[in-house]
C-alpha positions as CSV (number, residue, x, y, z in Angstrom):
1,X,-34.7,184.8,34.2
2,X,-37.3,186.2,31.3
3,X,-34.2,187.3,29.0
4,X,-32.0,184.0,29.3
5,X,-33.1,182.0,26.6
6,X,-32.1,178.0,27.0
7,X,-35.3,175.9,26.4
8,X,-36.3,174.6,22.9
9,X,-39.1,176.2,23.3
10,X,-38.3,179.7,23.9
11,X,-35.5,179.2,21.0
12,X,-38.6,178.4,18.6
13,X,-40.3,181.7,19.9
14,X,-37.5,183.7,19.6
15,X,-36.9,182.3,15.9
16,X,-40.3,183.8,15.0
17,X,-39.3,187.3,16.4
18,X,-36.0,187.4,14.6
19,X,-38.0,187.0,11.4
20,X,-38.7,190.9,11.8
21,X,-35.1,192.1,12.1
22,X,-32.9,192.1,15.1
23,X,-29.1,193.2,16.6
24,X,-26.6,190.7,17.4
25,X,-23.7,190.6,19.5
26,X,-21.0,187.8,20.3
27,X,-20.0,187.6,24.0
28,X,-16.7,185.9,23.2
29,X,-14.5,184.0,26.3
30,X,-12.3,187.1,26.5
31,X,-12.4,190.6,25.3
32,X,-9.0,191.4,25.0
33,X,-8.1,188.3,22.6
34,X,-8.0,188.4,18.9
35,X,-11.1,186.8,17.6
36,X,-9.2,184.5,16.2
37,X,-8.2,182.9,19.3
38,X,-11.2,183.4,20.8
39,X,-14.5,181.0,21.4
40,X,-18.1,182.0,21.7
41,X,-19.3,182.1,25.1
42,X,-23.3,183.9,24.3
43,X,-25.2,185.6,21.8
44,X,-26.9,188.6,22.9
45,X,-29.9,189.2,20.4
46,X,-32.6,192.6,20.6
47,X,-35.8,192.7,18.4
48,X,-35.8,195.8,16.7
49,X,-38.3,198.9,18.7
50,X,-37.7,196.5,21.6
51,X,-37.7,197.3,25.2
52,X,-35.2,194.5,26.1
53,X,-32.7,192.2,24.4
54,X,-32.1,188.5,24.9
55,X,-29.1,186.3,26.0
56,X,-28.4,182.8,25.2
57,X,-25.3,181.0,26.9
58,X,-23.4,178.7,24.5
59,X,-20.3,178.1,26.6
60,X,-20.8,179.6,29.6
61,X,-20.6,178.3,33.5
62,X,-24.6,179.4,34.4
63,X,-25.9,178.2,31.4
64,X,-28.1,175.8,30.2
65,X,-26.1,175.6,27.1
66,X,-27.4,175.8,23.4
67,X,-26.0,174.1,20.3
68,X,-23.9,176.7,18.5
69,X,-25.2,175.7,15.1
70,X,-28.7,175.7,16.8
71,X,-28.2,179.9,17.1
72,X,-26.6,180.1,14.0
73,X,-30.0,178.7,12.2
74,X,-31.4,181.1,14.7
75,X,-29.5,183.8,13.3
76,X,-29.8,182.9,9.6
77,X,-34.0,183.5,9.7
78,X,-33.2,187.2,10.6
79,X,-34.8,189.6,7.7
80,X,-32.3,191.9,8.9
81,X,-29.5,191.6,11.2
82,X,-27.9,194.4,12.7
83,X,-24.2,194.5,14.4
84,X,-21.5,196.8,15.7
85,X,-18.8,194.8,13.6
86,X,-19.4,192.8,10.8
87,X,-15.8,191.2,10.9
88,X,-15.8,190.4,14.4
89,X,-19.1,188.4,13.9
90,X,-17.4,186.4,10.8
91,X,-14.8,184.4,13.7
92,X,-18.1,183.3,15.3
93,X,-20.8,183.0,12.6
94,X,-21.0,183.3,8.5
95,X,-23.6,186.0,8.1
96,X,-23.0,187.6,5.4
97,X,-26.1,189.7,5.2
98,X,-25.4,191.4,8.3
99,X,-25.2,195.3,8.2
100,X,-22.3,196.8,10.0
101,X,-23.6,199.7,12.3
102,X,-20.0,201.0,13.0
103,X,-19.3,200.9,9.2
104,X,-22.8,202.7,8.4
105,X,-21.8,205.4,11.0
106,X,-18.1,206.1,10.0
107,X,-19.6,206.0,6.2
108,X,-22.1,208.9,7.2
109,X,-20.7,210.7,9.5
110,X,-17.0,210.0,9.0
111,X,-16.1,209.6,12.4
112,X,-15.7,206.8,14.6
113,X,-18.5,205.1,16.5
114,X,-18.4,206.0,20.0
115,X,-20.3,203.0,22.7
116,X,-19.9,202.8,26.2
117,X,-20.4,199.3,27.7
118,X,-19.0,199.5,31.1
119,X,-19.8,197.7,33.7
120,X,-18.9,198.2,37.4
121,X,-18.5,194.2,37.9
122,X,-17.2,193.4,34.7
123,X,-14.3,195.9,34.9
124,X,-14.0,194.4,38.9
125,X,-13.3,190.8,37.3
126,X,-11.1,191.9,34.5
127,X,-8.8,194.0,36.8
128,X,-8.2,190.7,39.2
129,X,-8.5,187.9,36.7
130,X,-7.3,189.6,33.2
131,X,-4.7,186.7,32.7
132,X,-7.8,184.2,33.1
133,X,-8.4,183.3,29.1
134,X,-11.8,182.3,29.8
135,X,-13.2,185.0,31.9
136,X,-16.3,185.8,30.4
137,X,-17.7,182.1,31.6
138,X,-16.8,183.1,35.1
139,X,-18.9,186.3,34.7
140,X,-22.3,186.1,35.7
141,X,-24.7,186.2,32.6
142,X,-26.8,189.1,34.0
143,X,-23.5,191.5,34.2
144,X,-23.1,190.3,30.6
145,X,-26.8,191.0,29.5
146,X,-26.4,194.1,31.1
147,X,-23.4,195.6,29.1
148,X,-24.6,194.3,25.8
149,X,-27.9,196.5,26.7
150,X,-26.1,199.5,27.8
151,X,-24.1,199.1,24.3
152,X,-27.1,198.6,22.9
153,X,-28.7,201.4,24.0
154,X,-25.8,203.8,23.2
155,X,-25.9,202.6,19.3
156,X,-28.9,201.8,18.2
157,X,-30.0,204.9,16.5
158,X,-27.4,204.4,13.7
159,X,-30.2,201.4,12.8
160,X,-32.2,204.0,11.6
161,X,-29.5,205.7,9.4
162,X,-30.0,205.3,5.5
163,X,-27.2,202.9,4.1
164,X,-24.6,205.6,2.6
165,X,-23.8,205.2,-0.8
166,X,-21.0,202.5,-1.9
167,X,-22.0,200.6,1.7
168,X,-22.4,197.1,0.2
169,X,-19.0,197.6,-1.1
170,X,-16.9,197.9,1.8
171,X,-19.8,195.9,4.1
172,X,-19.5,192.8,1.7
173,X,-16.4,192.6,-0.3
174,X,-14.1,194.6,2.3
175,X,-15.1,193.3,5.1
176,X,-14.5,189.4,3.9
177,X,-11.2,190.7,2.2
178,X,-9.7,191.8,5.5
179,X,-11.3,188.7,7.6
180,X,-9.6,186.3,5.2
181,X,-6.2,188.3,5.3
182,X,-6.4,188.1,8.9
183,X,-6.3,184.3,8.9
184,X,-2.5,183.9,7.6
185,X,-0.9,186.0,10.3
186,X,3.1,186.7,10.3
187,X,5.5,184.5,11.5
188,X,7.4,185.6,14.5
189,X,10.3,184.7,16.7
190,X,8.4,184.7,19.6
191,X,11.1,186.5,22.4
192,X,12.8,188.8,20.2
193,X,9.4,190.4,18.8
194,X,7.7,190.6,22.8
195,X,11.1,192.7,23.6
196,X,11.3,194.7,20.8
197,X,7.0,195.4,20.6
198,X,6.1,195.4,23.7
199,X,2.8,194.7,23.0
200,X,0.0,194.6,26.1
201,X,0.1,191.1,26.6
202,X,1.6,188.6,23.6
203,X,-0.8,186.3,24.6
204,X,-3.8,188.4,22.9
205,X,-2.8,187.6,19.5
206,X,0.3,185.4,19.4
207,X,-0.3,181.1,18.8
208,X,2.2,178.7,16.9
209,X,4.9,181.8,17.1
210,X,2.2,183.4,14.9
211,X,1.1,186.7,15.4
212,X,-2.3,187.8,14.1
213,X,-3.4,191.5,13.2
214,X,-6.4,193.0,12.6
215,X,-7.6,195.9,10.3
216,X,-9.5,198.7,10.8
217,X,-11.7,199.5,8.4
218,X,-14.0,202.6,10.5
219,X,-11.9,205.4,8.7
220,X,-13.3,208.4,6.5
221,X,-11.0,208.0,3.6
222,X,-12.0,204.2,4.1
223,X,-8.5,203.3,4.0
224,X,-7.8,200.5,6.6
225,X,-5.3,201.0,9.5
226,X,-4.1,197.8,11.2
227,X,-3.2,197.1,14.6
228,X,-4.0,195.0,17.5
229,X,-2.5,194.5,21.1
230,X,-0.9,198.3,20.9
231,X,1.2,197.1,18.0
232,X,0.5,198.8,14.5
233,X,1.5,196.4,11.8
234,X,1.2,199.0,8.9
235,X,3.9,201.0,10.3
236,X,6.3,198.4,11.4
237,X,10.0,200.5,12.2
238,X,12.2,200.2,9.5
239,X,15.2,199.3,11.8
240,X,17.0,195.8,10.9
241,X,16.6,194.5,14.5
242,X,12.6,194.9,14.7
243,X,12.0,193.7,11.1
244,X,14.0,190.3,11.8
245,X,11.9,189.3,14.7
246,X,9.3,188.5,11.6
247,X,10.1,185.0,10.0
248,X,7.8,183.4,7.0
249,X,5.7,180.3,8.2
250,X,6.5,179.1,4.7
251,X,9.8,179.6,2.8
252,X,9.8,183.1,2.2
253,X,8.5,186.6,2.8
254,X,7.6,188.3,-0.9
255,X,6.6,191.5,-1.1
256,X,4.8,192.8,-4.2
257,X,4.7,196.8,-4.3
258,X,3.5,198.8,-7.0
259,X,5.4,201.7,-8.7
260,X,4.2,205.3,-8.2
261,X,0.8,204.0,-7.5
262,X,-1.1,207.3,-6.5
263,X,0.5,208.7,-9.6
264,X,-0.7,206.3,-11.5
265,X,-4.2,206.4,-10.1
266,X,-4.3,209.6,-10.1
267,X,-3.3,209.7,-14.3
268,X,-6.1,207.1,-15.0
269,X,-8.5,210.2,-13.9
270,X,-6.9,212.6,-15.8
271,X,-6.2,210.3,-18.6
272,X,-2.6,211.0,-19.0
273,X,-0.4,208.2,-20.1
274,X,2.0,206.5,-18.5
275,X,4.0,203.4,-19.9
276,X,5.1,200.7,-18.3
277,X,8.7,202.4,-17.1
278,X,8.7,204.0,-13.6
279,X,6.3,206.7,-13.2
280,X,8.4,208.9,-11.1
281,X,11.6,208.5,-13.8
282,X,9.1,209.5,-16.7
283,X,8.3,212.4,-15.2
284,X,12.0,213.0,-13.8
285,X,12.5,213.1,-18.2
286,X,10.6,215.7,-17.8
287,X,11.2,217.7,-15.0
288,X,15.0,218.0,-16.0
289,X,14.8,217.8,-19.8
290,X,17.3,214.6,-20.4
291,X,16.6,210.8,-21.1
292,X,19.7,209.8,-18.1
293,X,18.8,210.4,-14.8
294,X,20.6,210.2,-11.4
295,X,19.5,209.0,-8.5
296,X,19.3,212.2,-6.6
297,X,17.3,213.5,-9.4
298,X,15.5,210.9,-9.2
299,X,14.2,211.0,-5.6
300,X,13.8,214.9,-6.6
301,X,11.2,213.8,-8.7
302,X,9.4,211.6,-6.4
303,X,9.1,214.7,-3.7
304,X,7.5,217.3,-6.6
305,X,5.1,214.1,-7.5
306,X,4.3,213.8,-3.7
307,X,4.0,217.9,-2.8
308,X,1.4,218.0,-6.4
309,X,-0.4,215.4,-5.5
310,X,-0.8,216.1,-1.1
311,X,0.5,219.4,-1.7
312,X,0.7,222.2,-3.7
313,X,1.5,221.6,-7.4
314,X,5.6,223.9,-8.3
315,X,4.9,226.7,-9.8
316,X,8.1,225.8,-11.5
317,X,6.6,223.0,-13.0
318,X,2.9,224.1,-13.0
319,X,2.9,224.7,-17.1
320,X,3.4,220.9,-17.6
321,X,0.7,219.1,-19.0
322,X,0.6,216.6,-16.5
323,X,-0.3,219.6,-13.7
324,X,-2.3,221.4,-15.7
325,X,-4.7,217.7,-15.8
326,X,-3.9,218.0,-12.1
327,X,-5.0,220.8,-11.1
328,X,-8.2,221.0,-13.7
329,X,-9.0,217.3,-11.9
330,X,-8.6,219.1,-8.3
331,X,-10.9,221.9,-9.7
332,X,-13.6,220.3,-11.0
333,X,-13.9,217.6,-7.6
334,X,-14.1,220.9,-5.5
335,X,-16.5,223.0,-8.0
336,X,-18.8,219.4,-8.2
337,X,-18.3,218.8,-4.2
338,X,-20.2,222.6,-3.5
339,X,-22.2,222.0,-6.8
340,X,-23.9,218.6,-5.7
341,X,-23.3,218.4,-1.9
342,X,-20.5,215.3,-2.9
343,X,-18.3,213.8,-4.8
344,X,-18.3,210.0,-5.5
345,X,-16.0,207.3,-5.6
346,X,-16.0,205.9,-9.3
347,X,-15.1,202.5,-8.1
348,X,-16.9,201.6,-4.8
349,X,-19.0,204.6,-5.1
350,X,-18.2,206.2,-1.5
351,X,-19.4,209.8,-1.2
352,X,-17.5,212.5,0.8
353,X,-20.3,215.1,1.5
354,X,-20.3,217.9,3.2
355,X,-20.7,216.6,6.9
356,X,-16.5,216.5,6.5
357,X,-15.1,218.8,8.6
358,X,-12.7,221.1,7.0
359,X,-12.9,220.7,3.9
360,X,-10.9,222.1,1.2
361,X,-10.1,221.5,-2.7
362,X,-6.4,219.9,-1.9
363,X,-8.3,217.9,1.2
364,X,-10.7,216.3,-0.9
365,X,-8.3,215.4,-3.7
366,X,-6.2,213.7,-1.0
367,X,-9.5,212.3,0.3
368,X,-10.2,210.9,-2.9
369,X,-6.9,209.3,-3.8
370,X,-7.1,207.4,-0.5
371,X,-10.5,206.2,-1.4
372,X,-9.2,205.1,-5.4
373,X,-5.8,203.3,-3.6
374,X,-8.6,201.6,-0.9
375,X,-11.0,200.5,-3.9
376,X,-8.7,199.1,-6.7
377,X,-6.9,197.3,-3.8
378,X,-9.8,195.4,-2.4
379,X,-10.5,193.8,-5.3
380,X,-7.1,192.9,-6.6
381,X,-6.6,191.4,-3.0
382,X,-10.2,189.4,-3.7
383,X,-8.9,187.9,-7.1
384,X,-5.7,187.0,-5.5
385,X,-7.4,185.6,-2.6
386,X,-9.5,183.7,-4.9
387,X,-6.5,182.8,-6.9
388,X,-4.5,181.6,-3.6
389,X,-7.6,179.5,-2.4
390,X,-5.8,176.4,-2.9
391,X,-2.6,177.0,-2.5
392,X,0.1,177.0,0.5
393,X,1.2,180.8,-0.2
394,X,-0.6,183.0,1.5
395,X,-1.2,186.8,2.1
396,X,0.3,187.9,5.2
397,X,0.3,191.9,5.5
398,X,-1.1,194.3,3.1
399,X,0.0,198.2,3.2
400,X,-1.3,200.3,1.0
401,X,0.7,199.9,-2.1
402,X,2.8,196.7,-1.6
403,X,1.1,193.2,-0.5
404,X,3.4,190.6,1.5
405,X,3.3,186.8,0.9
406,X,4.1,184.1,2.9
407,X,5.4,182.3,0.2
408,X,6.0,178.0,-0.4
409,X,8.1,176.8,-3.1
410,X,5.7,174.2,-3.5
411,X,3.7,176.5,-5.3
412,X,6.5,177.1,-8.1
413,X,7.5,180.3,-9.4
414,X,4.8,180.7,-11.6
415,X,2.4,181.3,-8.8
416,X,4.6,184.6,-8.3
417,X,4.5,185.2,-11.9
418,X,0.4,184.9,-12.3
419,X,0.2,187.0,-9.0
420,X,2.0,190.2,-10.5
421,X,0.0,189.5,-13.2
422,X,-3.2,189.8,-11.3
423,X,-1.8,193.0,-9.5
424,X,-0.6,194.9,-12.6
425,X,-3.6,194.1,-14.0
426,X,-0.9,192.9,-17.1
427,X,1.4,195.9,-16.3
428,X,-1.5,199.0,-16.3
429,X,-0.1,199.1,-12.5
430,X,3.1,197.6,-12.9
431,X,4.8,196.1,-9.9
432,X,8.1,194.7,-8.4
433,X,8.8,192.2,-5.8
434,X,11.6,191.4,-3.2
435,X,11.8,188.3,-1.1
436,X,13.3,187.7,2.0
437,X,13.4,185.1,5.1
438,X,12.6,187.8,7.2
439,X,11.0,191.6,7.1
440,X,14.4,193.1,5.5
441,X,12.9,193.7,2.5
């Protein structure tokens, strides 16, 4: 068949083509697994203003197999290479150029993505055979073709959308942030965390009594959620019983979090000062007038920070100078947002235009905290990934404001040490740790 490319020489033909731009998309052995336990079965590869795509087996039962690496040099002559998920592509080939369609989409329209690729015999196989880990071989490679052109066709305008502002940010750094998190995994004990999760089917994502996750990063704040196999690992219950199904694959779970880190993002824009002492007890000082405060005062403190910053600033408080910067900050992002059409991340330089739905002043300063946290976060986990590179410690789980390590003692304690360093950015953020052998933290 004309689209099934297995001979050398069709290869060298198609290499030409792929010289103008193209989309690519990895037909792995199963759809429901975890790339990281999956294998590539084809590559399903459209020229640009095309009429038809192309399909070349790799693994597959009908095939005429091709050398992986031979489509990977394939791949790599693209001028431009298109795909629905960057990340995804990463477990099967390391092109790094290629431009994220549902990243460009959720960046411009922030919303998700929405594809169809059904297909009346694929679904037919996958309801009889779903516990079959290599289904996709067993699949004839014209149903395949098929739904990666129906996908196709339901996407492919987005290649036509102008990259949004901040793209290569989140397309490049991000993305290969969250890929290389994804890697470590968490240690589970296997029986207790399949009763207590109940995820769809622990084979998915579960090998070594590891469990893998995956992030999400097609969210208009750009703040990543994280789940996988109907379990969502950012919000893992707080309850002893489900945290101890988690074990270390290493010596111990430490968790780094950081203290009143919104607040503190949030001061760096206002340019209000905080020291290194907690954030929410400085501003307790100031709330209730005294240098010794309790703990209910304290956790006082930390629900008028939370209602001024995702709320509504007191009024009992509202003539503090810290709210006054607050709300003048809030003011000014809503007077430039109707001024300019936007407002722009400092760091990554994401805009939230006016396509979002909604909007109002306290919305968009929520918005825009999300975005700051999302930012500064990505590249503190980048230099600790860099500095981990060659080390048994790993990171396991990140959360928004606290990172988890799978940490080895053979590393020393100083690993620990340089790593709060690294977070803190030498205490501007500071942080504090726990450790653990399991998730009671």
């Amino acid at each position: 068949m004309f689209y099934i490319v297995e001979q050398e020489e069709k290869l060298d033909n198609l290499s030409k083509l792929v010289k103008l731009g193209c989309y690519v998309d990895v037909i792995s052995n199963n759809d429901y697994y975890h790339p990281g336990l999956s294998s590539t079965i084809a590559v399903y590869i459209r020229m640009l203003n095309s009429k038809h795509g192309y399909i070349i087996p790799i693994d597959h039962d009908e095939g005429l197999n091709v050398d992986k690496d031979r489509v990977y040099e394939l791949l790599l002559k693209a001028s431009k290479l298109y795909t629905l998920d960057k990340k995804n592509l990463l477990y099967h080939f390391n092109l790094q150029g290629a431009i994220d369609l549902s990243l460009v989409y959720s960046m411009t329209k922030y919303d998700r993505l929405e594809y169809s690729k059904d297909n009346s015999t694929i679904n037919h196989f996958y309801n009889k055979y779903r516990e079959f880990k290599d289904i996709n071989k067993i699949i004839p490679l014209a149903k395949l073709y098929e739904s990666c052109e129906k996908l196709y066709d339901s996407i492919h305008e987005v290649i036509e959308y102008e990259l949004p502002f901040g793209f290569d940010f989140y397309n490049q750094t991000a993305t290969n942030v969250f890929y290389l998190i994804e890697q470590t995994g968490l240690g589970i004990y296997y029986d207790a965390y399949k009763e207590l999760f109940n995820p769809r089917d622990i084979k998915y994502n579960t090998v070594d009594n590891k469990v893998l996750t995956s992030y999400n990063l097609y969210n208009a704040t750009s703040r990543p959620t994280n789940s996988f196999n109907s379990v969502n690992y950012a919000a893992i219950p707080k309850t002893t019983q489900h945290r101890k199904s988690f074990k270390p694959t290493n010596d111990f779970y430490v968790e780094f979090d950081f203290d009143g880190y919104h607040l503190r993002l949030l001061a760096e824009q206002i340019d209000f000062e905080l020291s290194s002492e907690s954030a929410h007890k400085k501003l307790a000082k100031l709330y209730f007038g005294k240098d010794e405060i309790t703990d209910e005062e304290y956790n006082q403190a930390k629900q008028i920070n939370f209602q001024a910053i995702y709320g509504k600033i007191p009024d009992e408080h509202k003539d503090l100078e810290i709210f006054q910067k607050i709300q003048s900050f809030i003011d000014h992002l809503w007077v430039e947002f109707g001024g300019l059409g936007f407002v722009e991340n400092p760091h990554s330089r994401k805009r939230f235009t006016e396509k979002l739905k909604d909007m109002h002043a306290q919305k968009l300063m929520n918005y825009m905290m999300q975005s700051l946290e999302t930012s500064r976060n990505v590249l503190i986990l980048k230099e600790v990934l860099r500095y981990l590179k060659d080390k048994q410690t790993k990171i396991a789980l990140y959360t928004y404001d606290a990172i988890l390590f799978d940490f080895s003692k053979e590393d020393g304690k100083e690993t620990l040490q340089d790593i709060e360093k690294i977070m803190s950015e030498d205490n501007k953020y500071p942080v504090k740790f726990k450790f653990s052998k399991d998730l009671v933290l």
